[in-house]
C-alpha positions, 0 to 999 in steps of 0.5 A: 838920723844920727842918735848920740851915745851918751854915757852917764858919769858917776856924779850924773848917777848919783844926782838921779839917784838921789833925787829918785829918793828925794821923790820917793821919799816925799810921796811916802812921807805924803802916804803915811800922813794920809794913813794917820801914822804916828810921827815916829814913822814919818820921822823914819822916812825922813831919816831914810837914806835907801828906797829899800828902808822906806819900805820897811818902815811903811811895811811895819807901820802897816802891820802895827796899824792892823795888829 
């Protein structure tokens, strides 16, 4: 059984990464709808350009909505 190495360039990265994000992005955009968040919130996902800052907004939207 022959496996073959692969290496993953640089463009190949950042096209998985950014439709990692694109996933992401459309499940907590999907998430907060479901949760009745205000637009603002939602407009900040879409806006989001790292995983890390959907979280935060989701984190905050989440503990304004049970202050």
């Amino acid at each position: 059984m022959i496996i073959a190495n692969t290496i993953e360039t640089e463009e190949e990265k950042a096209n998985r990464l950014e439709a990692s994000l694109k996933a992401y992005k459309k499940d907590a955009v999907k998430a907060a709808k479901d949760l009745l968040y205000p637009k603002e919130v939602i407009d900040a996902i879409k806006k989001a350009d790292k995983e890390y800052k959907i979280i935060e907004i989701m984190h905050k939207a989440r503990m304004e909505k049970f202050k």
